[in-house]
N, C-alpha and C positions, 0 to 999 in steps of 0.2 A: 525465410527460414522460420522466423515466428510463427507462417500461417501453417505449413505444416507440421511442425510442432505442438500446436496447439489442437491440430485435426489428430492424434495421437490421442492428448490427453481428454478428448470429447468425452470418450466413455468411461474414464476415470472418475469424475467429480465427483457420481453420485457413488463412490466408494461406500466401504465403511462407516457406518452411521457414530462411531468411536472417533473417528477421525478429531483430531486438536486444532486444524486451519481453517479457517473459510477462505474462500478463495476465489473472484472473479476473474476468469481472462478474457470475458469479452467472445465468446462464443456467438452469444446470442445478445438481444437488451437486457440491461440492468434489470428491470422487472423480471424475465427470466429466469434470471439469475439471483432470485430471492431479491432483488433490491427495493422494495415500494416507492412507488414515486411520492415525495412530498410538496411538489411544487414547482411549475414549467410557466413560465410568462413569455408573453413576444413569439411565439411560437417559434422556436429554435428549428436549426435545422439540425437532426440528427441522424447517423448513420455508423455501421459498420464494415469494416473493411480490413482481413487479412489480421483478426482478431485485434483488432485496435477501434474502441470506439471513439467518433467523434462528436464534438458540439461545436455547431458555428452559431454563434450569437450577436444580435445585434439588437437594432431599434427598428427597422424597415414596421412589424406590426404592431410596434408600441401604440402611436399614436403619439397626442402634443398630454405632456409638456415634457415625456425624458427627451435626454437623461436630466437628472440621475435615474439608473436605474431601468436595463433592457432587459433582454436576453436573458434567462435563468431553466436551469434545468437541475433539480435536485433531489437526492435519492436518499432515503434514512433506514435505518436499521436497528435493530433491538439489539444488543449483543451480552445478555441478564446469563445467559449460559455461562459466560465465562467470569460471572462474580467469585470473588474471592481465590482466582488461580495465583497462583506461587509466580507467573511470570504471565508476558502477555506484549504480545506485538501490533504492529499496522506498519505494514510496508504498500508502497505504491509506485507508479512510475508514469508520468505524466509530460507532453512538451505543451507547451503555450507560446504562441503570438501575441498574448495579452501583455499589455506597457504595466510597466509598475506601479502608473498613478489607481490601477484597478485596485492594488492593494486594500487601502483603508478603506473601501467598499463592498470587502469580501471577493474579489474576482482575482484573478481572470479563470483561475483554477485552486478548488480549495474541500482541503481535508481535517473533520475535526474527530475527537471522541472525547467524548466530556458524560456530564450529568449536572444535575441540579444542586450540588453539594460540594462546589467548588474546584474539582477537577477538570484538567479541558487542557486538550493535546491536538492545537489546533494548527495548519500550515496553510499560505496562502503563495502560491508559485504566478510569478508574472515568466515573461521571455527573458528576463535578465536579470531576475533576483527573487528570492524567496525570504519568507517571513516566516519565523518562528515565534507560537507563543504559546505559553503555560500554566497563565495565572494572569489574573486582571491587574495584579500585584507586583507583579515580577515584570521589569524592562522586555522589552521584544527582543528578540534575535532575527538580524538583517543579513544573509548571506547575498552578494552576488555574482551572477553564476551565465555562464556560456549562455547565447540566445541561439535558436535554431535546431538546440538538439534535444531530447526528451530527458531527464531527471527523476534519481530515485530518491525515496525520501523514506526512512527508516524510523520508526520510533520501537523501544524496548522498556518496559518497565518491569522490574522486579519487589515481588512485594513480601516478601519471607522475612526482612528485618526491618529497619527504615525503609519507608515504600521509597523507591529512585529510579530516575527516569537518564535513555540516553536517545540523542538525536542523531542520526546520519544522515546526511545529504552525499548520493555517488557515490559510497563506501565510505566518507571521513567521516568520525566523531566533528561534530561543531558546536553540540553542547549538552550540559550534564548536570544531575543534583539532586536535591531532595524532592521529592513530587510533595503535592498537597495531602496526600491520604492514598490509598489503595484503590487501585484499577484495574480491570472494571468492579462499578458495584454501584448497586442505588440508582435504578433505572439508566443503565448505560447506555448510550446510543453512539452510532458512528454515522457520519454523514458529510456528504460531499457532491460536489458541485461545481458547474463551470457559470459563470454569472459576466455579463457586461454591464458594469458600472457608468464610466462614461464615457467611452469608447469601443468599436465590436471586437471580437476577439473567435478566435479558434482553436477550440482543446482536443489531443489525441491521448486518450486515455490505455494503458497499455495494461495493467492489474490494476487488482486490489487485495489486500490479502491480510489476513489478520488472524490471530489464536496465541495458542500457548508456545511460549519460545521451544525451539525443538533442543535435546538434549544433545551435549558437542560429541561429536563421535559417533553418534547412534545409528546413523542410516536412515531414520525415522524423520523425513520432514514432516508429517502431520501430527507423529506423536501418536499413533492408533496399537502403539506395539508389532506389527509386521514391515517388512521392506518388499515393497511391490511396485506396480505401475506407477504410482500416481509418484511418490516417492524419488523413481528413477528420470521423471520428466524434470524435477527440478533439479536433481544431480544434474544431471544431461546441463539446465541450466548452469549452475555455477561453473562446470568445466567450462563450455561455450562462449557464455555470455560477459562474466562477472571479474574478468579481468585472472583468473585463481590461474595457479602455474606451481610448478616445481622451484621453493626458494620463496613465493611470493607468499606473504602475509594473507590469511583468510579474509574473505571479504564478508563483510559484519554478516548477511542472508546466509552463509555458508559452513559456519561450524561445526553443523548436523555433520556434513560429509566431510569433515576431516575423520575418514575413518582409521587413521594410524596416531591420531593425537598428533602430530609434527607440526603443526602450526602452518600445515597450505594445503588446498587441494589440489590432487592430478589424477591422473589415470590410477594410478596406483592406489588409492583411494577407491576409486572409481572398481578394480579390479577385483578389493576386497568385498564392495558391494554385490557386484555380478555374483562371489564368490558364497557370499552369503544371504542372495536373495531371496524370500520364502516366498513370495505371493500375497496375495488378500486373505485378511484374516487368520490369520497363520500366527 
């Protein structure tokens, strides 16, 4: 269902240059996909398949003496456009084979956005539990979590009063507070990576997605001011995917499309958008 879904939104991306998201699904390689590679060791094996990329990593071309220390495939990005925005996300969706001891080594699978000036919204997912961390300062947060099946991982920060950040993992809140200062700003970067520490491991990478939080109600997931294609793919998503129903609580990705305000999405949402769809640039 994802592969033809996504052979949909192919011709969408290069949308509107207005557009508020960035957003990888793995069409093509990250390079591609505007990603710059920052760094590949062990020569991993990489591939994509029915828009889900993969990393198998191990030690097989390391050489003596790993581990510590195989397998790495890592991609960085500038994200200075979106300094000083009033709100700002990174949502992703990742499974791993990777054991938890990869943790404190940066692995098995792992997403950060920080800068040099103390900010940093960093998560490291193994197959059975994920790490949350905010501050060099601040304790971690240790969620664990199902092995075997892929995991979404939500950050949101708003920066109009007290800058404050919120974490979802699967659609729950798991943690919340003050951030260190305003994000992005001050050469921001996002970056991530599947890495084998000391152990091989296997990451299927399913998005990446990141911008200014979309306004609730609005039909506008990229925030470009029109409701068009690209827009109606990730509707499509939440009805679909994301658990949304008549009755059920909006799923944190989804408040764009509650377009009647009632607090869920469904069709009826869904109908108001058909109803008021304009197209690109519109």
């Amino acid at each position: 269902m994802r592969y033809a879904a996504i052979c949909v939104l192919a011709t969408l991306l290069a949308a509107s240059a207005r557009a508020q998201v960035v957003s990888s699904e793995f069409l093509s390689d990250p390079a591609s996909e505007g990603w710059p590679l920052f760094q590949q060791y062990c020569d991993p094996d990489l591939w994509i398949e029915d828009g889900v990329y993969h990393q198998s990593l191990d030690f097989d071309a390391c050489g003596a003496p790993p581990p510590p220390g195989g397998g790495e495939d890592t991609y960085l990005r500038d994200v200075s456009r979106f300094n000083g925005s009033a709100t700002w996300f990174y949502e992703f969706r990742v499974e791993t084979n990777g054991d938890r001891s990869e943790i404190p080594g940066g692995g098995a699978a792992g997403l950060a956005a920080g800068n040099f000036f103390g900010e940093n919204y960093k998560v490291n997912v193994a197959r059975d539990q994920v790490k949350f961390h905010r501050d060099n300062l601040i304790p971690n947060v240790f969620v664990d979590v199902e092995s075997g099946v892929p995991h979404t991982i939500r950050l949101e920060l708003n920066n109009e009063e007290a800058p404050t950040f919120k974490w979802f993992l699967d659609s729950q809140l798991v943690d919340a507070g003050v951030g260190e200062g305003v994000f992005p700003s001050d050469d921001a970067r996002v970056v991530w990576r599947g890495k084998a520490w000391m152990l091989p491991c296997e990451n299927a990478w399913y998005y990446i997605r990141y911008g200014v939080i979309p306004v609730e109600s609005s039909g506008d997931f990229d925030s470009d001011g029109d409701r068009d294609g690209r827009d109606a793919f990730y509707f499509a998503e939440c009805i679909a995917e994301r658990g949304n129903g008549p009755g059920i609580t909006t799923d944190p990705g989804c408040p764009w499309a509650d377009m009647d305000a009632d607090g869920d999405v469904d069709f009826a949402d869904f109908g108001t958008f058909q109803r008021t769809f304009t197209g690109s640039d519109e």
